[in-house]
PyMOL commands that place a pseudoatom at each C-alpha (Angstrom):
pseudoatom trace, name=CA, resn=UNK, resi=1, chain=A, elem=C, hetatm=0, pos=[-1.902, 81.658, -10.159]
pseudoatom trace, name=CA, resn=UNK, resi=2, chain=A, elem=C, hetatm=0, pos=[-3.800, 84.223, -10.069]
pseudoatom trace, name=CA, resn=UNK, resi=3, chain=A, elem=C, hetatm=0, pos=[-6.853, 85.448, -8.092]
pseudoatom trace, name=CA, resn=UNK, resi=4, chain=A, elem=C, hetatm=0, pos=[-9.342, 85.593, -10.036]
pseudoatom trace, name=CA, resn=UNK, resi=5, chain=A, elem=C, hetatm=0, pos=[-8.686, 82.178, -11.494]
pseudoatom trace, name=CA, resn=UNK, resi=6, chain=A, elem=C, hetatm=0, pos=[-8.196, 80.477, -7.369]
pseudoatom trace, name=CA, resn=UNK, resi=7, chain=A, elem=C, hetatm=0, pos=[-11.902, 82.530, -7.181]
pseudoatom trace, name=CA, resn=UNK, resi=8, chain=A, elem=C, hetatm=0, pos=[-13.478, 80.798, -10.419]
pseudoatom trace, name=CA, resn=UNK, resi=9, chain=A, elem=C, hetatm=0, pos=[-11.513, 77.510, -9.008]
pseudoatom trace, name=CA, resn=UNK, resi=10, chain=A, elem=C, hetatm=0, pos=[-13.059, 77.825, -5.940]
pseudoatom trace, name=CA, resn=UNK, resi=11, chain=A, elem=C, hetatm=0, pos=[-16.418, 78.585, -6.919]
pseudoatom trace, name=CA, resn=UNK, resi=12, chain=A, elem=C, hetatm=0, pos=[-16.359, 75.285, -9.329]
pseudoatom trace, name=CA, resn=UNK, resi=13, chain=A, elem=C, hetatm=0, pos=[-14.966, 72.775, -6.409]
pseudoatom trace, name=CA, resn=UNK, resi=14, chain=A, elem=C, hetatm=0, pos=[-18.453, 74.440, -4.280]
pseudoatom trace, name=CA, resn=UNK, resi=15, chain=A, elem=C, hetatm=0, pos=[-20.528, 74.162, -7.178]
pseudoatom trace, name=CA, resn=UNK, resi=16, chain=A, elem=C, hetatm=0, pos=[-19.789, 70.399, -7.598]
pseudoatom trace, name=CA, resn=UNK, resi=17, chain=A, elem=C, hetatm=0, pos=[-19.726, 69.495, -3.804]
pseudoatom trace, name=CA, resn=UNK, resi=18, chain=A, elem=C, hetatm=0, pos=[-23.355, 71.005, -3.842]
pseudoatom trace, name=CA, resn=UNK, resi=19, chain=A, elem=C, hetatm=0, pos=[-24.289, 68.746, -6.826]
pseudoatom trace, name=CA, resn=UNK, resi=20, chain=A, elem=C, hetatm=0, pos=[-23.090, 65.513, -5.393]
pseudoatom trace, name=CA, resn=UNK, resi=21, chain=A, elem=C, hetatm=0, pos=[-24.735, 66.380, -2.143]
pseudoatom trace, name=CA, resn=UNK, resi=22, chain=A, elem=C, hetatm=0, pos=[-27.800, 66.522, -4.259]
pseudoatom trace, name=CA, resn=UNK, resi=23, chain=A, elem=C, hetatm=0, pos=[-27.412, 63.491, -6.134]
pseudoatom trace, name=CA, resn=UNK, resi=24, chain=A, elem=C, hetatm=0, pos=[-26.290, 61.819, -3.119]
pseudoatom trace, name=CA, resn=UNK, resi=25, chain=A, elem=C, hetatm=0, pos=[-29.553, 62.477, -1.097]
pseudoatom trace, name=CA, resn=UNK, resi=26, chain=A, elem=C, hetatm=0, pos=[-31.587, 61.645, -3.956]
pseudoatom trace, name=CA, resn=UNK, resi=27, chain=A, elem=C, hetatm=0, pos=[-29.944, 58.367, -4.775]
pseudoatom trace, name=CA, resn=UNK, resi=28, chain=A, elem=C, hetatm=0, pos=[-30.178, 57.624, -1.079]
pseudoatom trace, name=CA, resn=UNK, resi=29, chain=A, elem=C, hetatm=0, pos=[-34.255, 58.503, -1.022]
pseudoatom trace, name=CA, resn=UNK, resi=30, chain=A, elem=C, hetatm=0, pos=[-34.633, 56.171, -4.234]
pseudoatom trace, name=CA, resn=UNK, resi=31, chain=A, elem=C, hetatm=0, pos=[-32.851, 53.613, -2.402]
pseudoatom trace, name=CA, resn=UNK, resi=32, chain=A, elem=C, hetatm=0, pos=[-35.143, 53.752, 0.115]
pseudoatom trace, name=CA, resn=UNK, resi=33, chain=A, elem=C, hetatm=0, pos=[-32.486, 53.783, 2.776]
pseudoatom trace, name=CA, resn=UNK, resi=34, chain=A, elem=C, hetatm=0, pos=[-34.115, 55.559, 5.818]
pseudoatom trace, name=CA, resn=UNK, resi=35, chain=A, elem=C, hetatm=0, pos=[-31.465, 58.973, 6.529]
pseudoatom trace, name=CA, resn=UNK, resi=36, chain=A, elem=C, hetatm=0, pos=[-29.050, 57.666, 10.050]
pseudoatom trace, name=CA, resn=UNK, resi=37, chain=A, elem=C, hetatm=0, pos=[-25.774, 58.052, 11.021]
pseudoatom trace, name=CA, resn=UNK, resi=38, chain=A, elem=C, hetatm=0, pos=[-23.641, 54.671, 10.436]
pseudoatom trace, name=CA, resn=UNK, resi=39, chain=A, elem=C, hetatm=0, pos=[-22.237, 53.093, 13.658]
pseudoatom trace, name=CA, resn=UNK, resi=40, chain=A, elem=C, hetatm=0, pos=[-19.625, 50.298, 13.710]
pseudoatom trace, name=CA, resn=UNK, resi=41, chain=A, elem=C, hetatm=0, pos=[-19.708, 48.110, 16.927]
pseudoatom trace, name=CA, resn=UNK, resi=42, chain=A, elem=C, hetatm=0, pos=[-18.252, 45.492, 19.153]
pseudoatom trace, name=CA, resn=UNK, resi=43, chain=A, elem=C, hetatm=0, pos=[-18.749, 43.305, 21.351]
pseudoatom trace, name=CA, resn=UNK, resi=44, chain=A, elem=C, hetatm=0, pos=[-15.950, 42.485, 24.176]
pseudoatom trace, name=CA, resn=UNK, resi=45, chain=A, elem=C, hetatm=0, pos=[-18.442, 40.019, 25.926]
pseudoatom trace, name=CA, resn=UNK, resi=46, chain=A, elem=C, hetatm=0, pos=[-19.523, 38.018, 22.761]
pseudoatom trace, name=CA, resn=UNK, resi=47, chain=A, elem=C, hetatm=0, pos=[-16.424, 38.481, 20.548]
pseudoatom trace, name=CA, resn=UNK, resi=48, chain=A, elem=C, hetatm=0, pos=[-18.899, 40.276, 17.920]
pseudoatom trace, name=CA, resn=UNK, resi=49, chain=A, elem=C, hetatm=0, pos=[-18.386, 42.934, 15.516]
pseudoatom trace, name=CA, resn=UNK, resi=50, chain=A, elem=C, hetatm=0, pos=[-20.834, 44.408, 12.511]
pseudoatom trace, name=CA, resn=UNK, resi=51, chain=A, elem=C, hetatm=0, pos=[-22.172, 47.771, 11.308]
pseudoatom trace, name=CA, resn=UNK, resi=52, chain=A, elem=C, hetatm=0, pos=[-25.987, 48.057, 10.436]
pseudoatom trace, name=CA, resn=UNK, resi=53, chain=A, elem=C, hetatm=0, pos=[-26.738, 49.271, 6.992]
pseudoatom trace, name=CA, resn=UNK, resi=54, chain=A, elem=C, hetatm=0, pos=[-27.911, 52.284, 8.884]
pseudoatom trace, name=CA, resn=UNK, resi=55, chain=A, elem=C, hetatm=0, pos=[-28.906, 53.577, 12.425]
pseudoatom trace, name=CA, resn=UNK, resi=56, chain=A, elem=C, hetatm=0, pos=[-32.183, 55.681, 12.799]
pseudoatom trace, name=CA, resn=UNK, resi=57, chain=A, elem=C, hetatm=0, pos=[-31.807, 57.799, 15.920]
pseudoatom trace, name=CA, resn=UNK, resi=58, chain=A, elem=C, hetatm=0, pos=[-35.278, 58.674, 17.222]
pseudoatom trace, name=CA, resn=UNK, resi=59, chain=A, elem=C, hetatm=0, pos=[-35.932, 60.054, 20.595]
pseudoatom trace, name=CA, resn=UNK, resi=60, chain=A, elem=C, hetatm=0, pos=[-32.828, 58.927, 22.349]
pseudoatom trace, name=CA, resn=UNK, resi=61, chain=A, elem=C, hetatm=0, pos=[-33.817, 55.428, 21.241]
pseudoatom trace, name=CA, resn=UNK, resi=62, chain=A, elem=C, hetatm=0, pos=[-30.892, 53.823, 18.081]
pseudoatom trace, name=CA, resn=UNK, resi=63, chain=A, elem=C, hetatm=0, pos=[-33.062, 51.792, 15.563]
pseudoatom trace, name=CA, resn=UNK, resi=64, chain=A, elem=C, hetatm=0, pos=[-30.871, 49.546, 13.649]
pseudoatom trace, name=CA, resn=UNK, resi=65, chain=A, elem=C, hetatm=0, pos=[-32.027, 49.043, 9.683]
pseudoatom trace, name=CA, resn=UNK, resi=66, chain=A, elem=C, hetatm=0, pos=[-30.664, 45.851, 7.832]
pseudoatom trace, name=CA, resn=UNK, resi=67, chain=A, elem=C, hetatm=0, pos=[-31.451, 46.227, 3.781]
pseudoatom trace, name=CA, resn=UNK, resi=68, chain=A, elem=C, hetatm=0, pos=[-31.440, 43.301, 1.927]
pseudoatom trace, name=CA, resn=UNK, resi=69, chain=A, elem=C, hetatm=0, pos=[-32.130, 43.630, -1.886]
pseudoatom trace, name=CA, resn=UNK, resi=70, chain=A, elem=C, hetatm=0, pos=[-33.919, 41.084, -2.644]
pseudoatom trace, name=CA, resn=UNK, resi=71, chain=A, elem=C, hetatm=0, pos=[-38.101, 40.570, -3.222]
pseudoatom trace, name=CA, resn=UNK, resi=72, chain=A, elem=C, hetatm=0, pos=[-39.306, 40.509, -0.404]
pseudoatom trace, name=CA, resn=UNK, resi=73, chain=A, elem=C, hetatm=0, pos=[-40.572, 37.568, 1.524]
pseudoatom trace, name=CA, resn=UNK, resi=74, chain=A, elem=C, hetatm=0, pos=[-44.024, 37.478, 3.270]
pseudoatom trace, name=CA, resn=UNK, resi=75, chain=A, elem=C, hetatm=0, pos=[-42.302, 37.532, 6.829]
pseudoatom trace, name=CA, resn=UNK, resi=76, chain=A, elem=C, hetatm=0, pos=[-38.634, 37.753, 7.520]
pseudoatom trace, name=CA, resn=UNK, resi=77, chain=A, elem=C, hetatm=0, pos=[-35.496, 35.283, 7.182]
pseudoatom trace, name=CA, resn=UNK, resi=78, chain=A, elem=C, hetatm=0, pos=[-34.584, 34.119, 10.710]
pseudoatom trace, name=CA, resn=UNK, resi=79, chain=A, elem=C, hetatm=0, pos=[-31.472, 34.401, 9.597]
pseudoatom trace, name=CA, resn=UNK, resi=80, chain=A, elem=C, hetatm=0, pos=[-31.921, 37.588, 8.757]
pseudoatom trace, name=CA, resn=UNK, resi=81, chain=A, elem=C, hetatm=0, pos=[-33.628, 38.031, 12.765]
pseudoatom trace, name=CA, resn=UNK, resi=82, chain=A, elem=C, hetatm=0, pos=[-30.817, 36.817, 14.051]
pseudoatom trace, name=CA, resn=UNK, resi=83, chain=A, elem=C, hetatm=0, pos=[-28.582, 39.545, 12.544]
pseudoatom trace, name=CA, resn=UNK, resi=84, chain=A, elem=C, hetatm=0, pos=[-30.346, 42.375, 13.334]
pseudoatom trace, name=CA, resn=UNK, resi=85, chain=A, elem=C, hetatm=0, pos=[-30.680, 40.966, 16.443]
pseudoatom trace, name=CA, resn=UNK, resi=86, chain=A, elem=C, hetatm=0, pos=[-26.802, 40.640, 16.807]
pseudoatom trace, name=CA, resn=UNK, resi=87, chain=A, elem=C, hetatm=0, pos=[-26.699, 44.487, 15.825]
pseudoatom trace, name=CA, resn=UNK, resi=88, chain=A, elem=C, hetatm=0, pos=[-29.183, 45.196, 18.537]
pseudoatom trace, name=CA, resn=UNK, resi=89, chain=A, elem=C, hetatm=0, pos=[-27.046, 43.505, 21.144]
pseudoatom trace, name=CA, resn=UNK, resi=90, chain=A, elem=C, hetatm=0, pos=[-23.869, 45.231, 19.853]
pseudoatom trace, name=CA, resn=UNK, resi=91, chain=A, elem=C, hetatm=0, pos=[-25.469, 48.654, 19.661]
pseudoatom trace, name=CA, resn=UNK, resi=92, chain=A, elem=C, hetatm=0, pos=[-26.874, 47.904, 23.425]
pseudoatom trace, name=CA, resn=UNK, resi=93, chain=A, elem=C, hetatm=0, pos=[-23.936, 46.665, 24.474]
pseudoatom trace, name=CA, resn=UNK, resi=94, chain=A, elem=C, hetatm=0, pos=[-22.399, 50.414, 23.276]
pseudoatom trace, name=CA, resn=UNK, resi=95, chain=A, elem=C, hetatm=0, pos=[-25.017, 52.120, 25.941]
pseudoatom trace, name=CA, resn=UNK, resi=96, chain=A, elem=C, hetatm=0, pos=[-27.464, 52.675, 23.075]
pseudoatom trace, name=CA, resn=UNK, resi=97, chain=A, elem=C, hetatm=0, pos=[-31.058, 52.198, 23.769]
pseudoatom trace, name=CA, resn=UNK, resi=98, chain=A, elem=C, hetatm=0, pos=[-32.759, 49.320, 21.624]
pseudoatom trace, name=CA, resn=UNK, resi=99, chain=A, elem=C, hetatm=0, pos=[-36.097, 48.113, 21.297]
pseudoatom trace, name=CA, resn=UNK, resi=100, chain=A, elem=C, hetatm=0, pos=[-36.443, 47.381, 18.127]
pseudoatom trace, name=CA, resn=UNK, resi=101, chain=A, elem=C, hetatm=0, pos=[-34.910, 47.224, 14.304]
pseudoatom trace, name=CA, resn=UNK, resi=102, chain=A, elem=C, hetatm=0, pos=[-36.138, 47.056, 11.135]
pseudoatom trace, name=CA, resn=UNK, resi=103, chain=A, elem=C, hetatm=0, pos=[-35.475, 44.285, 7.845]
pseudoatom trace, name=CA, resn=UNK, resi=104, chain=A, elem=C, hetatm=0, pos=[-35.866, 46.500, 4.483]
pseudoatom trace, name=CA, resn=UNK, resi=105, chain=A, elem=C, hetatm=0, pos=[-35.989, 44.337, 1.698]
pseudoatom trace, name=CA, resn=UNK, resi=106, chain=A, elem=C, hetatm=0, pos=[-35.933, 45.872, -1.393]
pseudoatom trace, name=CA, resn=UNK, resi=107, chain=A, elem=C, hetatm=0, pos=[-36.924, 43.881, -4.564]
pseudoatom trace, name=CA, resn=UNK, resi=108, chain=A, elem=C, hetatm=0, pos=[-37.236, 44.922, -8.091]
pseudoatom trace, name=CA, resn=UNK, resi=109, chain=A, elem=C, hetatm=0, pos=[-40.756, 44.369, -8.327]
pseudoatom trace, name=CA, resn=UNK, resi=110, chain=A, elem=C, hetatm=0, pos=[-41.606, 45.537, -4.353]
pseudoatom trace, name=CA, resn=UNK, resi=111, chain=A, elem=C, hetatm=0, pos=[-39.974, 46.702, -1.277]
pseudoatom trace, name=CA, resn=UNK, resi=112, chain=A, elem=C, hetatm=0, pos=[-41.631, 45.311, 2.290]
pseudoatom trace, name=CA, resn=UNK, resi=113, chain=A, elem=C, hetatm=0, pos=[-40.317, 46.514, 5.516]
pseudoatom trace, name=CA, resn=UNK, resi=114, chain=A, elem=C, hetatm=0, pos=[-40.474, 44.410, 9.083]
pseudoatom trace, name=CA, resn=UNK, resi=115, chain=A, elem=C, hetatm=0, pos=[-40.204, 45.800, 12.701]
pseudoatom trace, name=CA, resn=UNK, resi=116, chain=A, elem=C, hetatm=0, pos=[-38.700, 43.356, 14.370]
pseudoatom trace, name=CA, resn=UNK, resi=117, chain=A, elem=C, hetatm=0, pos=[-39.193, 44.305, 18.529]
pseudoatom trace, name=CA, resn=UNK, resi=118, chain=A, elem=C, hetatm=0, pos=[-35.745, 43.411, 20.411]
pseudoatom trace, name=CA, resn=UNK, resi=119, chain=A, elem=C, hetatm=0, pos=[-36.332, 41.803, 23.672]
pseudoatom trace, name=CA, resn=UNK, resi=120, chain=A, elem=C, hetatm=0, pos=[-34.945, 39.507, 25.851]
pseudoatom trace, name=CA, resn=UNK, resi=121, chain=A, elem=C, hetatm=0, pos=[-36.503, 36.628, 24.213]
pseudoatom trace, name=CA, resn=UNK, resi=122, chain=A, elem=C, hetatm=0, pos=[-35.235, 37.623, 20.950]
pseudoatom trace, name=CA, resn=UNK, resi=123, chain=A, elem=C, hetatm=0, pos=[-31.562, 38.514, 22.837]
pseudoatom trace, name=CA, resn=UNK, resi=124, chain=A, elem=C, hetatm=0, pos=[-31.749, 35.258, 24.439]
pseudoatom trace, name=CA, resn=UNK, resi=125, chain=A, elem=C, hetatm=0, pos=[-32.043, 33.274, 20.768]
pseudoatom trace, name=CA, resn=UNK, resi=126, chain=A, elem=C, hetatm=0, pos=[-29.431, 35.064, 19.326]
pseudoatom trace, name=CA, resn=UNK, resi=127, chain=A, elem=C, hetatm=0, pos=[-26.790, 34.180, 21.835]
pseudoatom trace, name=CA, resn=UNK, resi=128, chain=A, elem=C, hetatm=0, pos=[-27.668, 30.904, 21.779]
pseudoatom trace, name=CA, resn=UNK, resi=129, chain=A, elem=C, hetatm=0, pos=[-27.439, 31.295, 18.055]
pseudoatom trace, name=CA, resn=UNK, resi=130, chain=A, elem=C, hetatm=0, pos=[-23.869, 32.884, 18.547]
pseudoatom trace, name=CA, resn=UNK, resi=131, chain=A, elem=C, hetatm=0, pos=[-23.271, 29.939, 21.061]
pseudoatom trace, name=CA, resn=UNK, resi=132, chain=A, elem=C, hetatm=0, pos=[-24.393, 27.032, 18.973]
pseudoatom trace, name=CA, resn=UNK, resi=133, chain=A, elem=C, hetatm=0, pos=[-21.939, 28.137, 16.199]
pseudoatom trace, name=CA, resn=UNK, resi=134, chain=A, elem=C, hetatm=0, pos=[-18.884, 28.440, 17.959]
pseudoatom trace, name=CA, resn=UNK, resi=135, chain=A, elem=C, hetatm=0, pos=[-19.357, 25.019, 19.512]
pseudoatom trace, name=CA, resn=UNK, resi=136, chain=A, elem=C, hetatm=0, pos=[-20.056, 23.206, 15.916]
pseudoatom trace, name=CA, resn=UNK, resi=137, chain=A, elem=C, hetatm=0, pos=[-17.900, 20.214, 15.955]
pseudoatom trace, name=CA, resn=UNK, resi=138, chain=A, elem=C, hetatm=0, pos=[-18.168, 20.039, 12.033]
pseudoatom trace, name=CA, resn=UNK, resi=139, chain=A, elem=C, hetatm=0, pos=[-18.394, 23.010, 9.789]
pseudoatom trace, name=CA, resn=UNK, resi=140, chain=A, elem=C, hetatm=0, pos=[-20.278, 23.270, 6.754]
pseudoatom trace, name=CA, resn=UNK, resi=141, chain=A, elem=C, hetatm=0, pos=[-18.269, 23.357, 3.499]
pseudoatom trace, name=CA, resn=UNK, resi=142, chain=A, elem=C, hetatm=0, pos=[-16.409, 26.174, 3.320]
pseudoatom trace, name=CA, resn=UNK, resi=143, chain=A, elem=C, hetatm=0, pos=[-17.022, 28.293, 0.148]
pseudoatom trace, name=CA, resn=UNK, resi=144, chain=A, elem=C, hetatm=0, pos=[-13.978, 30.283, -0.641]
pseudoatom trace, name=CA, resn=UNK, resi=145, chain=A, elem=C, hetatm=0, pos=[-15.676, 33.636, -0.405]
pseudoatom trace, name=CA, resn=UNK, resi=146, chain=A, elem=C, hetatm=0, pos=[-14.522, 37.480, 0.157]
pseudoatom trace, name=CA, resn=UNK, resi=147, chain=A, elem=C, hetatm=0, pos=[-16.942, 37.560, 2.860]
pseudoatom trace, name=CA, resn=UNK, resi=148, chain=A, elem=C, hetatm=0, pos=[-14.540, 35.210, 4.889]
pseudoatom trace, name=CA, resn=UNK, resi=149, chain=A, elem=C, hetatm=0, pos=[-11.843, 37.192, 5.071]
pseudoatom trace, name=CA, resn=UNK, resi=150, chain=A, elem=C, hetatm=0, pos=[-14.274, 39.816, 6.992]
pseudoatom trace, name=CA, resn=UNK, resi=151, chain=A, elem=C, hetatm=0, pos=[-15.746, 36.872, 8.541]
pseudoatom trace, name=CA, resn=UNK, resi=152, chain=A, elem=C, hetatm=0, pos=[-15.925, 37.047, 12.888]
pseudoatom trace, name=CA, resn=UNK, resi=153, chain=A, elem=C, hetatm=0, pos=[-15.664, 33.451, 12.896]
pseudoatom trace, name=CA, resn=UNK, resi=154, chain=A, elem=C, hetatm=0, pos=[-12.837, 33.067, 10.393]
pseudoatom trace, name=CA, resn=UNK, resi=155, chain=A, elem=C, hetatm=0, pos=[-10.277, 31.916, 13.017]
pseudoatom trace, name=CA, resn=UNK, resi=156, chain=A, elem=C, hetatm=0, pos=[-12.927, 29.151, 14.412]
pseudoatom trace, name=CA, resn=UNK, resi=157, chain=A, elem=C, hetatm=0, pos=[-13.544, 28.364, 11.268]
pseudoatom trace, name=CA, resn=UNK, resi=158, chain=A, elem=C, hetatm=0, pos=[-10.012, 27.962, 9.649]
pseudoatom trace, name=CA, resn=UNK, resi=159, chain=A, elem=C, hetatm=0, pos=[-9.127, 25.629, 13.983]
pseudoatom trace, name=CA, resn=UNK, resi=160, chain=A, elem=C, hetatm=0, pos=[-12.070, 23.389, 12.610]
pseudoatom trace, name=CA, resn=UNK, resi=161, chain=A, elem=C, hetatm=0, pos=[-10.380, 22.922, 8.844]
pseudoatom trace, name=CA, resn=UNK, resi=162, chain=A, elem=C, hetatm=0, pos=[-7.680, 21.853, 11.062]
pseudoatom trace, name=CA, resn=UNK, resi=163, chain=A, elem=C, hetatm=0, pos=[-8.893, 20.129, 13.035]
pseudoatom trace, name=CA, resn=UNK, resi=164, chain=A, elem=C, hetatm=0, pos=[-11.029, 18.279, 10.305]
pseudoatom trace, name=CA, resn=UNK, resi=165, chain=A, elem=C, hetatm=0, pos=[-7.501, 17.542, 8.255]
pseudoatom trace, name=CA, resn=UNK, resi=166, chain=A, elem=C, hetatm=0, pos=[-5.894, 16.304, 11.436]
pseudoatom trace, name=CA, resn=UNK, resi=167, chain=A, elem=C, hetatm=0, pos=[-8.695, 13.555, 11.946]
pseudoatom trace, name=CA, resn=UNK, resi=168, chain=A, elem=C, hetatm=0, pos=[-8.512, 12.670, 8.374]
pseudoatom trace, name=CA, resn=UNK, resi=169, chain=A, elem=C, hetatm=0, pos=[-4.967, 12.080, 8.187]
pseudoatom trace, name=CA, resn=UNK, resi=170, chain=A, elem=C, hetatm=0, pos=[-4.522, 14.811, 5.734]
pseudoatom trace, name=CA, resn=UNK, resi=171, chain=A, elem=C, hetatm=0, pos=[-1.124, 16.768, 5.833]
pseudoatom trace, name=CA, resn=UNK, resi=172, chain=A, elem=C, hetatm=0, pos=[-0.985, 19.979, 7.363]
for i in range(1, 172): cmd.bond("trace and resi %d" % i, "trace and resi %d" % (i + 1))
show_as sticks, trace
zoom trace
């Protein structure tokens, strides 16, 4: 090949990373996905695992962001609480700082965001959240879903089917 053609070749693959960057940061800005690094964490101590849609790092404090596109509601899920609150914990648990994290929802029709302050009253409900649910003695009905297979209470989950079938009688 020659050199003028790797040149041209070259030039092109630039070119075209420059235009997805572009596209990329405008797609992200009409998202309205606040700009963060994403952070995947664990939790040894709770047996806990997630990764916030995003992370805002602001001076040396980590801001978690859940989006949820949807209309949004005139004050948050608790449900919805309780997970940003389990990213809170996990990122703290990481030796980030955490105060606080913020519920985008993003609707069609409007977009609302919530600051949601992490404390130890709002730590406190979401381990006895965590707790509550691993002690279930009954399970909901289990809706054969993609999400279980990334599920951190699959395996407590699938012991309680079990355990369920066992009681009824039903073969293993």
């Amino acid at each position: 090949m020659s050199p003028v053609l790797l040149i041209l070749l070259s030039a092109l693959l630039i070119a075209t990373a420059v235009v997805l960057k572009i596209h990329s940061r405008k797609a992200r800005e009409k998202s309205g996905i606040p700009e963060g690094e994403l952070i995947h964490a664990d939790s040894k101590l709770m047996m806990l695992a997630g990764k916030p849609d995003a992370v805002i790092m602001r001076d040396g404090e980590c801001i978690p962001v859940e989006i949820k596109v949807r209309e949004p509601p005139k004050s948050p899920y608790e449900s919805h609480i309780m997970q940003l609150a389990a990213y809170c914990f996990l990122l703290e648990e990481n030796g980030y700082k955490v105060t606080r994290g913020i519920i985008l929802y993003r609707g069609k029709k409007a977009r609302r965001e919530f600051v949601i302050d992490y404390d130890t009253e709002l730590k406190a409900k979401m381990i006895l959240a965590v707790e509550d649910i691993r002690n279930l003695k009954s399970r909901p009905p289990r809706i054969l879903d993609i999400k279980c297979d990334f599920c951190s209470l699959k395996k407590q989950c699938e012991e309680l089917e079990k355990r369920e079938k066992t009681e009824r009688g039903d073969a293993a």
